[in-house]
PDB file of N, CA, C and O in Angstrom, chain B, residues numbered from 101:
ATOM      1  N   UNK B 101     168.043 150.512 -45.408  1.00  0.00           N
ATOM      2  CA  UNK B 101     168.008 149.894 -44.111  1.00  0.00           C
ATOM      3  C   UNK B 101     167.758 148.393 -44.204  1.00  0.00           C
ATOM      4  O   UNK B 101     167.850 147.550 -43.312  1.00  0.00           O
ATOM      5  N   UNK B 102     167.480 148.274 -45.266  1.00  0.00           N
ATOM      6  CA  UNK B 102     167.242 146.463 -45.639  1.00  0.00           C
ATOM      7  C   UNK B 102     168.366 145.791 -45.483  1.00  0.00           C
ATOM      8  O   UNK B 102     169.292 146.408 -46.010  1.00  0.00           O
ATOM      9  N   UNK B 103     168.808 144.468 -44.830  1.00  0.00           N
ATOM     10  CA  UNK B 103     169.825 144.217 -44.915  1.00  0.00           C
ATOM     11  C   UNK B 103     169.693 142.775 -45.993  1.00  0.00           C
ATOM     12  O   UNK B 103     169.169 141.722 -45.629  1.00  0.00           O
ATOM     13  N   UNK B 104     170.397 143.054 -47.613  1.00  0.00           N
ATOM     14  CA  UNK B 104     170.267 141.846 -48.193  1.00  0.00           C
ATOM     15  C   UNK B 104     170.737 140.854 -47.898  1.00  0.00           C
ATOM     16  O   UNK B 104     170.307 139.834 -48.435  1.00  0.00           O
ATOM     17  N   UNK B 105     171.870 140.770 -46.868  1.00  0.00           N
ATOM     18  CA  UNK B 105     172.623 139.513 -46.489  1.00  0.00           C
ATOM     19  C   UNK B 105     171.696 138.656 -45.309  1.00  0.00           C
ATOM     20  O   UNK B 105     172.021 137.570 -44.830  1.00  0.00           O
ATOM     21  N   UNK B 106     170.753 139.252 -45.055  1.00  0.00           N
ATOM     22  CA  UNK B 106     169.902 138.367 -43.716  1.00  0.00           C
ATOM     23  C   UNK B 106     169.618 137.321 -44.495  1.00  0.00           C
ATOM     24  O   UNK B 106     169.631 137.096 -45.705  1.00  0.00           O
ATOM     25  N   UNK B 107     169.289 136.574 -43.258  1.00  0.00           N
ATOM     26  CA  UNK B 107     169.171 134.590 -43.553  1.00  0.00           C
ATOM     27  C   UNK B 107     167.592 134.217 -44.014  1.00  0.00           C
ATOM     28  O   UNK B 107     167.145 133.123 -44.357  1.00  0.00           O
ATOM     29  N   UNK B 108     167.044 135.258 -43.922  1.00  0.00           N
ATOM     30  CA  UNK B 108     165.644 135.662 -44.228  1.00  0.00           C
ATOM     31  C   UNK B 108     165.081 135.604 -45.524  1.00  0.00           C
ATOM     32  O   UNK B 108     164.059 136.225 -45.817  1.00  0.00           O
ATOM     33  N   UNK B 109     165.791 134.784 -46.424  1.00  0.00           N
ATOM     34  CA  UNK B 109     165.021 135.455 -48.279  1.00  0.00           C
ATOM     35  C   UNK B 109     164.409 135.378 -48.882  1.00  0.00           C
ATOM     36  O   UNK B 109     164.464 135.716 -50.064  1.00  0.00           O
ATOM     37  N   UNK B 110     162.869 134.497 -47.833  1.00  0.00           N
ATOM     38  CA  UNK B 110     161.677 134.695 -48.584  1.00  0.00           C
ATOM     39  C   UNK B 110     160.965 135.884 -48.135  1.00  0.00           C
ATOM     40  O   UNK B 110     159.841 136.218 -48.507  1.00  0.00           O
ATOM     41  N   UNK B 111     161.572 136.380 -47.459  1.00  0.00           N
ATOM     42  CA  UNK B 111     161.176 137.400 -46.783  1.00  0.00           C
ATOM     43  C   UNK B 111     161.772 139.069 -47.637  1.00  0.00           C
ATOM     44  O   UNK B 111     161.285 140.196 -47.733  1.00  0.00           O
ATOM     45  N   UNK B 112     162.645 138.616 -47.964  1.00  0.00           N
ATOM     46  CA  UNK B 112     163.069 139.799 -48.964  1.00  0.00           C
ATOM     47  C   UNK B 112     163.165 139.736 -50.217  1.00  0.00           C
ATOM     48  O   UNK B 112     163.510 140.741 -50.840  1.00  0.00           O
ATOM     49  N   UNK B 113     162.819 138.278 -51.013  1.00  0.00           N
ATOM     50  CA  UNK B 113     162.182 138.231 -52.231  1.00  0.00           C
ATOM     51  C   UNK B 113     160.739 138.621 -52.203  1.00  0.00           C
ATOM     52  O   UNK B 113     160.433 139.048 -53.316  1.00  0.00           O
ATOM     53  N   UNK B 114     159.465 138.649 -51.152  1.00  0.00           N
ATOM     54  CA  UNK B 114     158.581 139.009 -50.963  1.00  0.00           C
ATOM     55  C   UNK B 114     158.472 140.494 -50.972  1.00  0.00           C
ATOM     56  O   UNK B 114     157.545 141.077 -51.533  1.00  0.00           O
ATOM     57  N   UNK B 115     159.548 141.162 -50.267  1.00  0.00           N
ATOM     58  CA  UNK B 115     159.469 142.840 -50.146  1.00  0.00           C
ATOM     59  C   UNK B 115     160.004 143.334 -51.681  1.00  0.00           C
ATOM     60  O   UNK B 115     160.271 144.492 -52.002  1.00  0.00           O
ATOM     61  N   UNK B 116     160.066 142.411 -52.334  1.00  0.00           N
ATOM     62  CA  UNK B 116     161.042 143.268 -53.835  1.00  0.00           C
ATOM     63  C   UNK B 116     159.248 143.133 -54.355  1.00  0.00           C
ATOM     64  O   UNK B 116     158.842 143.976 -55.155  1.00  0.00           O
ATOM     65  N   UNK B 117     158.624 142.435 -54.028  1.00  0.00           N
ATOM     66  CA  UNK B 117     157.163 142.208 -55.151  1.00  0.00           C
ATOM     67  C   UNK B 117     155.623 142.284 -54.574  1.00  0.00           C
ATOM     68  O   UNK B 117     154.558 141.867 -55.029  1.00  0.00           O
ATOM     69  N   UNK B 118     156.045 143.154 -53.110  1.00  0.00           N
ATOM     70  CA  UNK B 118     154.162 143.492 -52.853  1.00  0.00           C
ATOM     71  C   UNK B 118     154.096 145.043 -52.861  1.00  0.00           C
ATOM     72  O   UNK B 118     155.070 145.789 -52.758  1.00  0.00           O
ATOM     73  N   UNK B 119     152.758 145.425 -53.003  1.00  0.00           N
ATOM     74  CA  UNK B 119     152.631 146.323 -53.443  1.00  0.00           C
ATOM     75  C   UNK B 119     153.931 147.597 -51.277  1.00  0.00           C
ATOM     76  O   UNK B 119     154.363 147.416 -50.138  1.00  0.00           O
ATOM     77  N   UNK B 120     153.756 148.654 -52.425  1.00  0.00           N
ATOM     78  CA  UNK B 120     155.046 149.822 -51.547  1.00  0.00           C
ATOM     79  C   UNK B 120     153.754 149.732 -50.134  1.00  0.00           C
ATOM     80  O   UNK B 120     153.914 149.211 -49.030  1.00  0.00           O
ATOM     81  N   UNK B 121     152.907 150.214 -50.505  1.00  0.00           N
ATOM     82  CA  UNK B 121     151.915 150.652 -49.142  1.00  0.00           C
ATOM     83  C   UNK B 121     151.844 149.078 -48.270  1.00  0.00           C
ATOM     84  O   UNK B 121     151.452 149.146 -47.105  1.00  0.00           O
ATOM     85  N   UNK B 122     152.105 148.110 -48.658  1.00  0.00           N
ATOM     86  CA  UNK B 122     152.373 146.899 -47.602  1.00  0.00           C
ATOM     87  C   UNK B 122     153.618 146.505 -47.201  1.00  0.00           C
ATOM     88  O   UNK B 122     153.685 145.685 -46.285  1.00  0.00           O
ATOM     89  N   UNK B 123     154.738 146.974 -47.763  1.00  0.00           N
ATOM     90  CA  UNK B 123     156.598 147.135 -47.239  1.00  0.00           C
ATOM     91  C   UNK B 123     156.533 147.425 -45.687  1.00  0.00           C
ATOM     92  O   UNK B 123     157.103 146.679 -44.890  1.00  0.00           O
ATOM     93  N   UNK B 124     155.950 148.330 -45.363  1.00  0.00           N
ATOM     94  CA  UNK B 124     156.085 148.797 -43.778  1.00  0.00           C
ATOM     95  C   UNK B 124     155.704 147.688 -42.634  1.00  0.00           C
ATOM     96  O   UNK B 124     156.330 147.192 -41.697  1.00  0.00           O
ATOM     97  N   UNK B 125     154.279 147.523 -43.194  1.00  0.00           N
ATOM     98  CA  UNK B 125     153.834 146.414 -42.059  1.00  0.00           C
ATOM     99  C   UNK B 125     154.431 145.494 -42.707  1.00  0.00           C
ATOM    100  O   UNK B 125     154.702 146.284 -43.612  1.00  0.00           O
ATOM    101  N   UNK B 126     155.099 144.082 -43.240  1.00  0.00           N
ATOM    102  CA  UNK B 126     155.631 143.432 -43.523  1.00  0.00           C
ATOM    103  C   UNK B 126     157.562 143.251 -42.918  1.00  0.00           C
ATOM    104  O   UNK B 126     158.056 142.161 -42.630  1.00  0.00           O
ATOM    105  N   UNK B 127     158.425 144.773 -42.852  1.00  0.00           N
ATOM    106  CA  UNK B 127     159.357 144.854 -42.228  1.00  0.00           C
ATOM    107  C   UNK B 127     159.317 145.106 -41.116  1.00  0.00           C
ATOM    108  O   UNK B 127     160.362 144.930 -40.488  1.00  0.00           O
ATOM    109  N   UNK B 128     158.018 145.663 -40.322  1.00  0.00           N
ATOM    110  CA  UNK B 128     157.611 145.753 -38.992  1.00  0.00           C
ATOM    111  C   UNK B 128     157.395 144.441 -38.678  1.00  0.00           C
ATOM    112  O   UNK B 128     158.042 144.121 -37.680  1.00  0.00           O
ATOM    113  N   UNK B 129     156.584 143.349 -39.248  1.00  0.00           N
ATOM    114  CA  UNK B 129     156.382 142.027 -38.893  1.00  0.00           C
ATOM    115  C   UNK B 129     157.577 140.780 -38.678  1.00  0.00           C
ATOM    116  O   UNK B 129     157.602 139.725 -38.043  1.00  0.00           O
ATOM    117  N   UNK B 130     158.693 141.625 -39.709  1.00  0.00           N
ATOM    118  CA  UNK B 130     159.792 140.724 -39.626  1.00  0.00           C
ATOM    119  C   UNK B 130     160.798 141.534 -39.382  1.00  0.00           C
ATOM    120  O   UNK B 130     161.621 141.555 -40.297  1.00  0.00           O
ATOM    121  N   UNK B 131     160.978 142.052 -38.690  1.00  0.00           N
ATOM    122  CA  UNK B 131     162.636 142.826 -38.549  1.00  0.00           C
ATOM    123  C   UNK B 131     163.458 142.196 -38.624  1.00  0.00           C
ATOM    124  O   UNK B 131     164.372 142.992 -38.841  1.00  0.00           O
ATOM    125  N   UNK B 132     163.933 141.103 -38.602  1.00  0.00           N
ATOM    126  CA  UNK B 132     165.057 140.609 -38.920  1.00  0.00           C
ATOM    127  C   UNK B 132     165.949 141.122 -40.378  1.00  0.00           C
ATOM    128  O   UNK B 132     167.147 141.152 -40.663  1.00  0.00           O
ATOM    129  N   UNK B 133     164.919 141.426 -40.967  1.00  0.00           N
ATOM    130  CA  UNK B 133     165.699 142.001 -42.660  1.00  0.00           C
ATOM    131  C   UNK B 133     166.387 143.044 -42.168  1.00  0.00           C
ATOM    132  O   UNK B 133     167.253 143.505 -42.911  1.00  0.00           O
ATOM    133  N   UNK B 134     166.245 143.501 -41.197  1.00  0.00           N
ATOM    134  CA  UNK B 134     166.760 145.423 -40.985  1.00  0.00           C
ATOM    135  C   UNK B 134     168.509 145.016 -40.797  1.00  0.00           C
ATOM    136  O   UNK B 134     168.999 143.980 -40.346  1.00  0.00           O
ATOM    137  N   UNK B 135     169.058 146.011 -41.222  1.00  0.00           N
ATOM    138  CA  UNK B 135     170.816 146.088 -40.946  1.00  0.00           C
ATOM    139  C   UNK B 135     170.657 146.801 -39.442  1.00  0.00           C
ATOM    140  O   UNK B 135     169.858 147.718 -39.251  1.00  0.00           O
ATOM    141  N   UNK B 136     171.430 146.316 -38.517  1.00  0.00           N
ATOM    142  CA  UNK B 136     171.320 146.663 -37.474  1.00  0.00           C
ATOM    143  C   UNK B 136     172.758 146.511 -37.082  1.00  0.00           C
ATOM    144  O   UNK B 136     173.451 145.552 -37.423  1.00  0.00           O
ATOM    145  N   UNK B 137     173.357 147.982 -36.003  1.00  0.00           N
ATOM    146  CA  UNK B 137     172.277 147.985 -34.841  1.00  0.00           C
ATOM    147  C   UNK B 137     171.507 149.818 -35.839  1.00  0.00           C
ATOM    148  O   UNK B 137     172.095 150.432 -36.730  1.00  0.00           O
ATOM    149  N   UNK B 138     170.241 150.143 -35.273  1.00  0.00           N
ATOM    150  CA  UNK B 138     169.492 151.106 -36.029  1.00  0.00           C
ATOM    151  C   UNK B 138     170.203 152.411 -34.743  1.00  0.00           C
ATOM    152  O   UNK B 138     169.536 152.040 -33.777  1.00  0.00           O
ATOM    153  N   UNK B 139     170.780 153.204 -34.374  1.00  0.00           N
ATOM    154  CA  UNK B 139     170.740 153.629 -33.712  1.00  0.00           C
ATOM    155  C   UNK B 139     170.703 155.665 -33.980  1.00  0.00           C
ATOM    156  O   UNK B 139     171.180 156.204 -34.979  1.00  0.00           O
ATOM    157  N   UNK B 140     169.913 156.549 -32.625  1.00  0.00           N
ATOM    158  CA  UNK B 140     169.150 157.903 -33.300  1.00  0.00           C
ATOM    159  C   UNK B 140     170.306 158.025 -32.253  1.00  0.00           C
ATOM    160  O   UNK B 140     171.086 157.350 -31.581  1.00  0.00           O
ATOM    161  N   UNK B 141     169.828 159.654 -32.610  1.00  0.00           N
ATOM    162  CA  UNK B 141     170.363 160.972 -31.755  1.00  0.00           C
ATOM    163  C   UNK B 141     169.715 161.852 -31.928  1.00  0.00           C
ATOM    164  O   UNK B 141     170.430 162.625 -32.565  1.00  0.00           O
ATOM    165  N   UNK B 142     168.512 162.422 -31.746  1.00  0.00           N
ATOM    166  CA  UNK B 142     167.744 163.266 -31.550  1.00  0.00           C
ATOM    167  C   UNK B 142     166.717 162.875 -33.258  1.00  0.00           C
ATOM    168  O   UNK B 142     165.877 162.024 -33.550  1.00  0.00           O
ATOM    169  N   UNK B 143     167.451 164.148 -34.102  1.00  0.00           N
ATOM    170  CA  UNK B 143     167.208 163.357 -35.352  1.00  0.00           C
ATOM    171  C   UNK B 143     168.136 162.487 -36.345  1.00  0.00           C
ATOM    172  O   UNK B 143     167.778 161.935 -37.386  1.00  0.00           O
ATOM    173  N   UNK B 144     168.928 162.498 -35.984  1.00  0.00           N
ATOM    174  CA  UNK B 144     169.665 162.035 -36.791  1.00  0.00           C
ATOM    175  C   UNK B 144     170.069 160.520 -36.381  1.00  0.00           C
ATOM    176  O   UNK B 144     169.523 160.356 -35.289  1.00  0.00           O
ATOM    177  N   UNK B 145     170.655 159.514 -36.673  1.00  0.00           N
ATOM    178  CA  UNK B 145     171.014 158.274 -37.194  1.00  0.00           C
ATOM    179  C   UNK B 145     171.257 157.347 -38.213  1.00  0.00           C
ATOM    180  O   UNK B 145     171.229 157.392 -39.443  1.00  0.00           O
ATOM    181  N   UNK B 146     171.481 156.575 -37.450  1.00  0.00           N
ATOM    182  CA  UNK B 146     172.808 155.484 -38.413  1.00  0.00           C
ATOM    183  C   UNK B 146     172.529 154.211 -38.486  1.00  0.00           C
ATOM    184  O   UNK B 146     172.142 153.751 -37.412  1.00  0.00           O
ATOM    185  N   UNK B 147     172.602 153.182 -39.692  1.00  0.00           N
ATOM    186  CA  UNK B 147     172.148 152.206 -39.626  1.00  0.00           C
ATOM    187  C   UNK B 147     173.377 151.414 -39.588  1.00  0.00           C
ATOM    188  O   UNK B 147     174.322 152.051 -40.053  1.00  0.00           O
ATOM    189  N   UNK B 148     173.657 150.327 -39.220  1.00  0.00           N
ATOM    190  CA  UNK B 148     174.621 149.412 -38.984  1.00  0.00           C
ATOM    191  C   UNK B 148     176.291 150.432 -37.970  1.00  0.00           C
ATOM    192  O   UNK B 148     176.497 151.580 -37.576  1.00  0.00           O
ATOM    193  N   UNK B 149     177.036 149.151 -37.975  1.00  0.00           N
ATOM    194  CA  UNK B 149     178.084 149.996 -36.941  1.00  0.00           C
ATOM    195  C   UNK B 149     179.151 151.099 -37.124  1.00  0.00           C
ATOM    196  O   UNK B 149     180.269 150.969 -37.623  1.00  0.00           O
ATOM    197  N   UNK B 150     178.722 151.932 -36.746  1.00  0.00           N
ATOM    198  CA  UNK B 150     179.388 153.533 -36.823  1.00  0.00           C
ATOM    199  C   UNK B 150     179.975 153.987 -35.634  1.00  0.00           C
ATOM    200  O   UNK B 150     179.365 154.803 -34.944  1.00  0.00           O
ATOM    201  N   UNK B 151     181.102 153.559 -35.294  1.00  0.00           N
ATOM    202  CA  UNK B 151     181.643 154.216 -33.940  1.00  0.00           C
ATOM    203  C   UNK B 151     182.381 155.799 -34.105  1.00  0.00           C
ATOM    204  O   UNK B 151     182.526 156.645 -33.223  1.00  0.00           O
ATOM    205  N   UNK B 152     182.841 155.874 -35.764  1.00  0.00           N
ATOM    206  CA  UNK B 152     183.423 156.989 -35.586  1.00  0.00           C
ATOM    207  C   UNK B 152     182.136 158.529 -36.128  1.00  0.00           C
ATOM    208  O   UNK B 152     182.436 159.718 -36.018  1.00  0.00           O
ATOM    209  N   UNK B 153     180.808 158.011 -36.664  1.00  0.00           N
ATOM    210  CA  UNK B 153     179.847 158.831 -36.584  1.00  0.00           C
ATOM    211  C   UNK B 153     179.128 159.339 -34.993  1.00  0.00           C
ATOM    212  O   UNK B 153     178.582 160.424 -34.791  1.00  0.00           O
ATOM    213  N   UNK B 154     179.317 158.207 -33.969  1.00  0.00           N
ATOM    214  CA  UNK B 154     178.676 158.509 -32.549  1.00  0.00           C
ATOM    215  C   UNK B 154     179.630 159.524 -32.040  1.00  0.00           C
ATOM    216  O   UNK B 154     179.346 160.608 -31.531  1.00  0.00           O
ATOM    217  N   UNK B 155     181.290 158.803 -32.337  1.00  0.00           N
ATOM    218  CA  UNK B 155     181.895 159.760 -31.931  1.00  0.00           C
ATOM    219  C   UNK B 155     181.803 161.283 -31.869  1.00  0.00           C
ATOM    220  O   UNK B 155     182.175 161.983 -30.926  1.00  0.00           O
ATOM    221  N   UNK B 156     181.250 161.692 -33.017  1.00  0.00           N
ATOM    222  CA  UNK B 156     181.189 162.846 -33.698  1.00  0.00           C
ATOM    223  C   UNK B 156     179.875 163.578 -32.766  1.00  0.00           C
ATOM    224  O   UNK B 156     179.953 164.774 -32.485  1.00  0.00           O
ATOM    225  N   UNK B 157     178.761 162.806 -32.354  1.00  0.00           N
ATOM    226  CA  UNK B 157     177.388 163.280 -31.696  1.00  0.00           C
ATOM    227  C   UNK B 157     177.880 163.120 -30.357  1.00  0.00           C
ATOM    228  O   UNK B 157     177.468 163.971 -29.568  1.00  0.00           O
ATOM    229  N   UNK B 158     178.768 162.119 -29.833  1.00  0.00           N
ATOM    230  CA  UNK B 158     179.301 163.257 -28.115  1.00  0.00           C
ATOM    231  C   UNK B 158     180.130 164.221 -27.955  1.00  0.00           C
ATOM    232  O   UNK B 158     180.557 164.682 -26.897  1.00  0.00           O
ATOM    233  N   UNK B 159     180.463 164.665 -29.501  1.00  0.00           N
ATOM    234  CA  UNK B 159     181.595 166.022 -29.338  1.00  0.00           C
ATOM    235  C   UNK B 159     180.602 167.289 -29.150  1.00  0.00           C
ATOM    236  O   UNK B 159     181.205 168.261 -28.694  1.00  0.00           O
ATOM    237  N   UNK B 160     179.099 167.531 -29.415  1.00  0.00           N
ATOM    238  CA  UNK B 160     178.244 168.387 -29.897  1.00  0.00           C
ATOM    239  C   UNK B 160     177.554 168.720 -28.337  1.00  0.00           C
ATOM    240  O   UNK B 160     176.631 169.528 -28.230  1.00  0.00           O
TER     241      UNK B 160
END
């Protein structure tokens, strides 16, 4: 869900080197790293643009 191409890269040279249990609050603090758009369907979802996966969740 990381997106390496964001304009962000001290921000994602930082997430390659603190400890795992501080990754969460750190991508919560900066979302901008995230590939977006993040979008659910009950449980299931998709990260970046999927029109022919949504398709598939209004056939159901």
């Amino acid at each position: 869900m990381i997106d390496e191409a964001c304009k962000d890269k001290d921000t994602l040279a930082l997430l390659k080197y603190i400890a795992e249990s501080e990754r969460e609050e750190k991508i919560l603090s900066n979302q901008q790293v995230l590939k977006t758009p993040i979008v659910r369907n009950g449980k299931q979802a998709t990260v970046g643009y999927r029109p022919e996966v949504w398709k598939g969740w209004a056939l159901h």
